[in-house]
C-alpha positions as semicolon CSV with decimal commas, in nm:
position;residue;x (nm);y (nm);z (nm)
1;X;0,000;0,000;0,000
2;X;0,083;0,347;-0,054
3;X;0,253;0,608;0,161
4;X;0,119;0,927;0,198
5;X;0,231;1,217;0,407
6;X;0,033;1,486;0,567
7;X;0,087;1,795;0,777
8;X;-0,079;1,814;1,147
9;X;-0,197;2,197;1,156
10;X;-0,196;2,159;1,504
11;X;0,136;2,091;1,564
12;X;0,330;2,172;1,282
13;X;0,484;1,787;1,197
14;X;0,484;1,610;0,899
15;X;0,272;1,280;0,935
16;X;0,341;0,965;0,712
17;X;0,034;0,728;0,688
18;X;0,005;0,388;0,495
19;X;-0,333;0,326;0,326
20;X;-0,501;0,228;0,041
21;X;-0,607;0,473;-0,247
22;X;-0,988;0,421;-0,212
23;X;-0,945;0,517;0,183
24;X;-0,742;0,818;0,119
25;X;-1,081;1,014;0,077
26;X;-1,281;0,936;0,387
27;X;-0,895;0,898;0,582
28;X;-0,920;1,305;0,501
29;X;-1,314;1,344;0,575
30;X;-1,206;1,162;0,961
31;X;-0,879;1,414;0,979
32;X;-0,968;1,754;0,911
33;X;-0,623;1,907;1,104
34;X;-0,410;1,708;0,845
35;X;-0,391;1,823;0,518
36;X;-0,161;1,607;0,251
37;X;0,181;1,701;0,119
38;X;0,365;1,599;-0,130
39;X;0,717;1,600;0,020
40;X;0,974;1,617;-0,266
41;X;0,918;1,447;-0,657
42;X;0,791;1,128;-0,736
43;X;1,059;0,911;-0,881
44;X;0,985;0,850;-1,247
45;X;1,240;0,565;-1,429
46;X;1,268;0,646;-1,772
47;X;1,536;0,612;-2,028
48;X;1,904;0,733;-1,926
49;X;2,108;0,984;-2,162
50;X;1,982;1,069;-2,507
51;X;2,016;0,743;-2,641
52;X;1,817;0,401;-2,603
53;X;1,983;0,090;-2,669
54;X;1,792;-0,183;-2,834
55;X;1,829;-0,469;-2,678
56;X;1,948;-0,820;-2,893
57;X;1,583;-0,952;-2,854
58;X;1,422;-0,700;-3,078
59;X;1,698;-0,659;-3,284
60;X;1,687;-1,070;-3,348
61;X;1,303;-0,982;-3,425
62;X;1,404;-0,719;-3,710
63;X;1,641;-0,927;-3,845
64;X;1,388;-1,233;-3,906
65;X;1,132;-0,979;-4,058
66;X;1,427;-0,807;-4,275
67;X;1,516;-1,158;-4,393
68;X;1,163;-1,281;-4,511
69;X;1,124;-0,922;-4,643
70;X;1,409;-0,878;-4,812
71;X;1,324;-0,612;-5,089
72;X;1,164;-0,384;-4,831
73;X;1,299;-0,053;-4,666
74;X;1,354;-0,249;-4,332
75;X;1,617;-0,488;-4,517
76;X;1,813;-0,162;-4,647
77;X;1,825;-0,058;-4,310
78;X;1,910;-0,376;-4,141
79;X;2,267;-0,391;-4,190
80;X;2,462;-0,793;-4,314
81;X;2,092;-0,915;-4,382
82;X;2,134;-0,901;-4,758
83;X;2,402;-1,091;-4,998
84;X;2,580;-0,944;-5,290
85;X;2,275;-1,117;-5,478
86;X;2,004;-0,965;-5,291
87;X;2,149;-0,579;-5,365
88;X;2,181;-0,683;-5,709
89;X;1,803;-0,799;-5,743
90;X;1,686;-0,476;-5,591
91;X;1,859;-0,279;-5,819
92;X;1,768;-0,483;-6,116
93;X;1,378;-0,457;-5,985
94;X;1,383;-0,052;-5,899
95;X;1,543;-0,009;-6,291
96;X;1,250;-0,204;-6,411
97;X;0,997;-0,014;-6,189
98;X;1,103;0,296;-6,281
99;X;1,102;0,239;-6,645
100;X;0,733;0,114;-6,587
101;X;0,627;0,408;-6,393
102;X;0,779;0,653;-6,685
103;X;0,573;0,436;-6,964
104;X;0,265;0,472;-6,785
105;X;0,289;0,881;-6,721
106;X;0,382;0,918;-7,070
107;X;0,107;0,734;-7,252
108;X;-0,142;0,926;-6,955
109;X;0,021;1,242;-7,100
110;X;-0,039;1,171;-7,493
């Protein structure tokens, strides 16, 4: 359960009490001379520096989807997932792609 600290009005101290979230309102009804404090920051764990490291898990994960993907974006990025073959192919594909795509706006021009 929770901590939660209050001042005593009446004599000035700082009062730590351990209860339960839903009892925190009626705990205040029953205690009108304490009134809660929030002494200092809550602690908040978050990422350290400006950088996050992935961890080998999720980089195995990108690898397997780079590898059964391999003329996507992803397997660009993913570095030693494609061969000298692989490159090659993509090349050889975005040529033919292109020359497709200028065909196509030039007959929709005529």
């Amino acid at each position: 359960m929770p901590l939660y600290d209050f001042l005593n009005n009446e004599t000035g101290e700082v009062e730590e009490h351990n209860m339960s979230y839903t009892k925190l309102d009626q705990f205040k009804e029953d205690n009108p001379h304490l009134k809660q404090v929030i002494l200092g920051t809550p602690n908040i764990v978050g990422g350290h520096g400006d950088r996050v490291k992935t961890d080998q898990g999720f980089k195995d994960v990108l690898n397997k989807i780079a590898s059964g993907h391999k003329l996507s974006p992803m397997a660009d990025k993913i570095s030693g997932v494609q061969t000298a073959k692989d490159i090659k192919t993509r090349e050889i594909v975005n040529k033919h792609v292109d020359m497709q795509t200028k065909n196509r706006l030039s007959k929709t021009k005529k």
